[in-house]
N, C-alpha and C positions, 0 to 999 in steps of 0.2 A: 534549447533542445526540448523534444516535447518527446517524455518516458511515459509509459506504459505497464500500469501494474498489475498483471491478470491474476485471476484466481487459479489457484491449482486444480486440474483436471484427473490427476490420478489418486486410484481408490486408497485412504490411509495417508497421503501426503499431509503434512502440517507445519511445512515451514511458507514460508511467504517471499515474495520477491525483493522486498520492504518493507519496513517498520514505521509506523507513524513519526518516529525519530527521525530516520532516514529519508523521505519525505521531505519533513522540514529543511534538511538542507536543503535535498535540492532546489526547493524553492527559493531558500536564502540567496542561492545563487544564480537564480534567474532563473530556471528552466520551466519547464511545465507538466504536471504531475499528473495523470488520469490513474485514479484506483480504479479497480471492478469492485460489483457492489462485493461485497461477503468475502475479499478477497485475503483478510487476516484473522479469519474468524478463527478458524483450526489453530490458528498460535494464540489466542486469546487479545488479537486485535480486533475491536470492531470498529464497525465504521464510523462508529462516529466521534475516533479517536485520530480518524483520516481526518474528517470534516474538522476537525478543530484544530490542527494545522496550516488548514488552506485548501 
């Protein structure tokens, strides 16, 4: 299955759809994972916490 992790578009939002944690599973289990760039910054994920995941 191929997920899609967008960034939040409204103003003050700062949760995210996924967590680099979360992520990791689904990859564990096959799926396929697309972040947007900047898409966990607001919760103090950055990307390159994505990118080291997978």
């Amino acid at each position: 299955m191929q997920l899609g992790i967008p960034k939040e578009s409204i103003p003050g939002e700062t949760r995210v759809a996924a967590t680099p944690e979360t992520v990791k599973k689904f990859l564990a289990q096959g799926h396929q994972v697309t972040v947007a760039r900047g898409a966990g910054l607001l919760a103090n994920f950055p990307d390159e916490a994505y990118s080291a995941v997978g």
